[in-house]
Structure formats: C-alpha cells, structure tokens
N, C-alpha and C positions, 0 to 999 in steps of 0.2 A: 278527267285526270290529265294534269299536264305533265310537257311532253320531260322534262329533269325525273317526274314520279314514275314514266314509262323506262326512263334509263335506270333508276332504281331496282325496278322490278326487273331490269332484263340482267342485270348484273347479280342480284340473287340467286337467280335461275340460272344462269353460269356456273356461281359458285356449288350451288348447288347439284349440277350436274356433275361437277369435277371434283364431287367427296371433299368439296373447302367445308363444309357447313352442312349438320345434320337435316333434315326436316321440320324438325320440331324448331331451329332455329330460324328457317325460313321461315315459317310461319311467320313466327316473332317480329322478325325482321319486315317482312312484306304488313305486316298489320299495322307497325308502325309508321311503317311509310305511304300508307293509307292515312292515318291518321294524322299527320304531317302536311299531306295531302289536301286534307278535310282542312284545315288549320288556317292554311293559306289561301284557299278558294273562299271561307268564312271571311278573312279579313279585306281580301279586294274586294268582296261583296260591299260588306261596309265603305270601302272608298263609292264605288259605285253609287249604291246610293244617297252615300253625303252629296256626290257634286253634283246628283240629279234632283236631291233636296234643296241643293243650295240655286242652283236654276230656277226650280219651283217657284224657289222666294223672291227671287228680283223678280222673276214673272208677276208675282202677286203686288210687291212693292209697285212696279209697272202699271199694273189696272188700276191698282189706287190711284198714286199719282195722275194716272188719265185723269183720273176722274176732281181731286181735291186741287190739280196744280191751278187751275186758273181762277181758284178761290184765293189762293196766296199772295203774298206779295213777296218780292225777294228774298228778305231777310228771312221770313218762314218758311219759306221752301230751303232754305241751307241750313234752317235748325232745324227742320223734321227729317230730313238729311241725316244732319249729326245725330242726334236722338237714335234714329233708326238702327245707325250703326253701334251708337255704343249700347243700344238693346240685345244685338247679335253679335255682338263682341262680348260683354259680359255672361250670356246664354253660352257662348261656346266654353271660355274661362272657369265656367263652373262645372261643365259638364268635363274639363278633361281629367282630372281625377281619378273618373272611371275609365276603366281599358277599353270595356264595349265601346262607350261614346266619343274617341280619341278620336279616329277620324273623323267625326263629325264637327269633333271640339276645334280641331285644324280648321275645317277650311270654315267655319261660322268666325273663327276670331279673322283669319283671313278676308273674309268677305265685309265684316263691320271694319276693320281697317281703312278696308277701299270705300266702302259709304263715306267714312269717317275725314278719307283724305277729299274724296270728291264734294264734301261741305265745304272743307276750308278755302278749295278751290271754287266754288261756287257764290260765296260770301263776296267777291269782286265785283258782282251784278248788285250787290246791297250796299258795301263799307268799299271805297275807292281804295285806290293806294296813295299810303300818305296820309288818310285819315286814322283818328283815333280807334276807329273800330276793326280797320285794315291794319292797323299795325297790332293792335289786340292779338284777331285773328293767325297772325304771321306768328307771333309768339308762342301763342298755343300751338300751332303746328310743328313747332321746333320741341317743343317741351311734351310733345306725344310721345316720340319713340322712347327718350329721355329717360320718362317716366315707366313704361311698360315694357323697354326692350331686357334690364337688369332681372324683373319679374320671371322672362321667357329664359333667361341663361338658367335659372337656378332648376326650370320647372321639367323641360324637354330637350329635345335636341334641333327639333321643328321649326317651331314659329321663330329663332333670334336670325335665322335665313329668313324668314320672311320681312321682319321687323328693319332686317339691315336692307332688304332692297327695298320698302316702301320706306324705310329714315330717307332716304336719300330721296325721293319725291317729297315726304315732308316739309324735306330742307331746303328741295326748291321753291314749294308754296312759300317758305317762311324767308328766304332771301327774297323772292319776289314784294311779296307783302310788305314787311318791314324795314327794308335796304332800300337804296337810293341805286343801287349795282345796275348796270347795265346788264341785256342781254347775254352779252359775249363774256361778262364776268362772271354772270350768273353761273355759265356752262363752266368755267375756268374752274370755278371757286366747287362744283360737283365733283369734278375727274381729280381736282386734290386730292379730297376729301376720301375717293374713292379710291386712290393710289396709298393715303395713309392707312386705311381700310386694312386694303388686302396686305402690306408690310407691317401691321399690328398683328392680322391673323398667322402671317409668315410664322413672326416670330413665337406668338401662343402654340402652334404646331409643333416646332423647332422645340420648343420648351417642354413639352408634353406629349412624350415619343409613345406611350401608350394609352394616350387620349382620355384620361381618368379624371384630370383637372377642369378641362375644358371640350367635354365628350359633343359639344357643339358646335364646336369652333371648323371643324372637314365642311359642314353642309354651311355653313357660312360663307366659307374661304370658297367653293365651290358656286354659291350664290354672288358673291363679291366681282369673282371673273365674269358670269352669262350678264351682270349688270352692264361688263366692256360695250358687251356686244349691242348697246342698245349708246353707251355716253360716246364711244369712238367717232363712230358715224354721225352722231348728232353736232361734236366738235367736227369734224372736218367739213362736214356740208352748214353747219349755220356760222360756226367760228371763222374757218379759212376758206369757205366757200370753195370747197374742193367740189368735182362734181366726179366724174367715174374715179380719179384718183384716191375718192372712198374706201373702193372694194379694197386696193392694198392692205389700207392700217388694218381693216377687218380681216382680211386673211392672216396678215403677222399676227392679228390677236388669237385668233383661230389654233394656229401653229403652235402658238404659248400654250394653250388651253391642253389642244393636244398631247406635247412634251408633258405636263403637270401631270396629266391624267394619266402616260404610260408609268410616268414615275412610280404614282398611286400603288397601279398595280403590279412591278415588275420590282419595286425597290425600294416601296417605302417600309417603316418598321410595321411587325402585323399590327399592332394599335391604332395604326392610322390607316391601313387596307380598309375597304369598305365591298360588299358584296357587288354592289349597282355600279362601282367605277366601268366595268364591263359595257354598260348597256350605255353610260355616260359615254366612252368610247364612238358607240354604234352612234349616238346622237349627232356627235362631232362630225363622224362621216359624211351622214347624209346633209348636215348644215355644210359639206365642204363640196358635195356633189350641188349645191345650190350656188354659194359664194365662187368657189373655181370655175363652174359655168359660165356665171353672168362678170369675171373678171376676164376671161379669155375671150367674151364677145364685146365685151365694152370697153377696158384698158388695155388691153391686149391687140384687139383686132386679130387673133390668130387664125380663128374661126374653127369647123370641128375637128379639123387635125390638131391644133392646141388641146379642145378639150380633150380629146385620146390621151395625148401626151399626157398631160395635168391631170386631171381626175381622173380617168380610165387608168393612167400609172400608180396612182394613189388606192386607187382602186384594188387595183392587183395586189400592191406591198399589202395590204390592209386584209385582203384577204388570206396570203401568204401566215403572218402574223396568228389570223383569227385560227385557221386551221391549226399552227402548230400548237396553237395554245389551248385549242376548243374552244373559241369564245363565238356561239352560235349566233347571236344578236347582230353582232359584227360581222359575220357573216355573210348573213342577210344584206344588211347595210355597204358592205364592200362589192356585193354582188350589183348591185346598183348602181356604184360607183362606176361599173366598167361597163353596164349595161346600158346607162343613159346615154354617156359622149358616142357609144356606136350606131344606138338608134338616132342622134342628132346628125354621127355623119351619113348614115344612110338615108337618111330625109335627104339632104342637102346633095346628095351623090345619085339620087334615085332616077332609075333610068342607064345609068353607066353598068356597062358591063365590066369593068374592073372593081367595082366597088362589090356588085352582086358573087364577083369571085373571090373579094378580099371576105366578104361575110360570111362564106359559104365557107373559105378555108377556117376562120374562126370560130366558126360553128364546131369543124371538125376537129380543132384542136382540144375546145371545152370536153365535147365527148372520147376524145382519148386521153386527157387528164383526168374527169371522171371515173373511166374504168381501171386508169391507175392506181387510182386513190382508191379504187375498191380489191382491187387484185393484193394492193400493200394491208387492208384492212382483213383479209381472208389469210396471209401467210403469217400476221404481226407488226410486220418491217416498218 
C-alpha cells in the first residue's frame, strides 16, 4: 500500500473518530481507496514489466546479432536494423488500442524508433554522404517523424513528446546526410528548430487554457525544454568551444525550467495543471544539486563554502516551499540539496575542530526544527 493510500486511510479514521462520517461510510470510503490502491499498483506493474520486456528484446536482438553480424555486410546490417524496428514499432502501434497493452504499446513504438533512427545512422558505413543512397537515406529520416508524428497527436498524449525529441535527432541524421552544412550549422540549424518548437507549443498552450484541443501539447512543451539540456551544452562546448563556461547556460536553463514548472503548479489554469509537475519539481532539484555542484567547483572556484551558499541555500528555499505546500517528493529532494554541500564540506574540513562544531551545531538545529514541526502538527498551528 503506498504511502498517499496510508494518508487516506488515516484521514478516514479521523473523520471517523470525530462523528464527520458514519461507519458504514468508512467502510465505503476505505474500500475504495483500496481499490484505487489496487488500480495504480496494476498499472506501474505493467510499466515494469514493459521496460523489462523491452530490455529482454535488445538482449535478444543482441545475441542475434552476435551471432548473424559478421555474415553481413554493411548495407544489411542497417536494413535488418530498420526492419527490426519498424517490426516493433508497428507491434507496439496496434496493440495501443487496448488500455491493458498501452504501456507496452509506449515504449515498443519507442524502442522501434531508436532501432529505426540508429539504421539511418548506421547506413553511413554503407551509402557515403553525398551519395545517392546517402541522400536517399537523409530524406527518409526527415520524412519519419513527418509522417508518423500527426498519427501520435490524434491518438495519445505520449508518444508526440517522444516523437518531438527523437524528430530532432532525425533531423540531425537527415541535415547530416543530405546537406552540404557544416558541423557547427548543423548544431545551429537544431537549437532554431528547437526555439521554434517550444514558441509554437507556447503559443498552442496560451490558445487552449483547458487543454481539450491539444491535450498533448504540456508533455511535449515539457519534453521540448529537457531536450535544452542536452542541445545547450552540446552548442557551447562544440559551437563556441566553451569549456567550464558550459555549466552557466545549463544552469540559466535549469532556472527557466524551474520558474515554468512553479508556474505549472502555483498559476497555471486547472486545464494545464498536471499531477507529476510536483515530482518534475523534485527532478529539477536533484539535476541542480548536480549542475550547482560541479559550477561552484569548476566556474566558480568557490569551493564547499559556495556550495552551502548555492545549493545547500536552494536547498533550504526548496524545502521551505515543499513543506508549506506538502510536496513530499520535493522534499526528499531538497533534503539532499542541503545534505550533500555539507557532507562535501565536511570531507574538505575533516579533522578541524571548528568544522565538527559547525556540524554538530547543525545537527542540532535540524532536531529542534523537527520537534517544532511536530509540536505545530499536535496543536494545528
């Protein structure tokens, strides 16, 4: 039983003690949140076993290949590639239909994607760039999403987040492939594309305040930003050959993500609220206990007094935040936030008697906020 069905059940039992609600309606109440219970354990199940089914399968794709790849020759090893995938792409496509087989339908069209793209990318060792086969190639990788990302708008709310992050590796195979572009415009000519992206979905949101039109368009917009975090870095370190001056853009993109997300949950209309913004929150954190780390030891030079300051600060607000709002994931997450930079400085301080007093008094402060927070939770306050 998880732990939202244990708050349930103790909230019943509450009411139920203070004459809110008969017996006969606890009952009611507690059965259904048992079966509620039941509902959502059924369905992570199913996630579970898709992505340990969908392992199974490259496992098995795997021993094949051991064994058929050095009968092949180039070009047949990138069409038994594609083949494979669009075998597990279509197999997922028909099974989603059914609600049972939805998660599995997810990550098999998912998974024939990545076959799918990793052919087109692999067809370079067969058809050069700049041949007729290599620009073949590069067209049909452009004309993938094209074709099947319109299919995913109409069908789910799932796969056109996926579709929009792997378009855009598509679109690198097919600018690679069939362009004359260089490297550096290559990467140019993605972050446009990406910047147009996310200011189309701006606008579709903006347009449809209670997400009825385009009830896919949040997990897109969503997917659109975590793609930053992968083209940012890749422009400043291969474009302007930045090297620690990296960390920055990735933090201001961080910060952007952030602000989006509190918006989500603190002020966007309910039609565009979504349950998981919360846990997306907690994700951002611990990506910031990473990112603010390794920026105050490497741009920064502050060393682990900066990270206190920085993340252990961030920390704290974020906890702050979590608490008044209940958001327990976050929680967690901000608890770490303030826990690493002090284990970092106590590594670096170890041995100081000022240090073992600074921790020793923080120790004691955490336990006297704790009993606060319990003493306010015994009176109401």
């Amino acid at each position: 039983m998880s732990r939202d069905t244990d708050s349930v059940f103790d909230a019943i039992s509450r009411w139920e003690s203070r004459g809110l609600i008969d017996p006969d309606m606890a009952a009611t109440l507690r059965l259904e949140a048992s079966e509620s219970s039941t509902d959502e354990t059924r369905k992570l199940s199913q996630y579970v076993l898709a992505v340990t089914g969908a392992v199974v399968l490259v496992l098995a794709a795997g021993v094949f290949l051991d064994w058929a790849w050095p009968l092949m020759g180039e070009r047949a090893r990138a069409t038994v590639i594609a083949l494979a995938g669009l075998v597990v792409l279509v197999g997922g496509v028909s099974r989603e239909a059914k609600e049972r087989w939805r998660p599995a339908a997810y990550l098999m069209q998912t998974a024939g994607l990545v076959l799918i793209l990793v052919s087109y990318a692999y067809t370079k060792l067969g058809w050069a760039d700049g041949t007729l086969g290599g620009t073949f190639v590069g067209f049909v990788s452009l004309a993938t999403p094209i074709v099947l990302t319109p299919r995913a708008m109409k069908r789910n709310t799932v796969m056109p987040a996926v579709h929009l992050a792997l378009g855009l590796a598509f679109l690198a195979v097919f600018l690679d492939r069939s362009t004359s572009l260089s490297a550096d415009a290559t990467i140019w000519t993605l972050d446009a594309v990406l910047l147009v992206t996310i200011l189309v979905l701006v606008g579709m949101v903006r347009g449809d305040v209670h997400g009825e039109r385009h009830p896919w368009a949040i997990n897109a917009f969503v997917t659109a930003m975590a793609a930053g975090f992968v083209l940012v870095p890749v422009t400043c370190v291969a474009v302007l050959d930045w090297t620690d001056e990296t960390l920055v853009p990735m933090d201001l993109w961080l910060a952007l993500c952030v602000g989006l997300t509190l918006w989500g949950i603190h002020r966007a209309p309910p039609g565009l609220q979504r349950a998981w913004f919360e846990r997306l929150l907690a994700y951002e954190m611990f990506a910031w206990i990473f990112l603010g780390s390794v920026t105050v030891s490497e741009t920064m030079n502050a060393g682990p007094e900066g990270a206190l300051l920085l993340v252990g600060g961030v920390g704290v607000l974020a906890f702050i935040h979590a608490d008044r709002h209940q958001f327990r994931t976050l929680m967690t997450a901000a608890s770490f936030g303030f826990v690493v930079p002090v284990w970092w400085w106590s590594v670096d301080r170890g041995g100081a008697l000022g240090g073992v007093a600074a921790l020793v008094a923080t120790a004691g402060f955490l336990f006297w906020a704790s009993g606060r927070r319990g003493k306010e939770s015994e009176t109401g306050t």
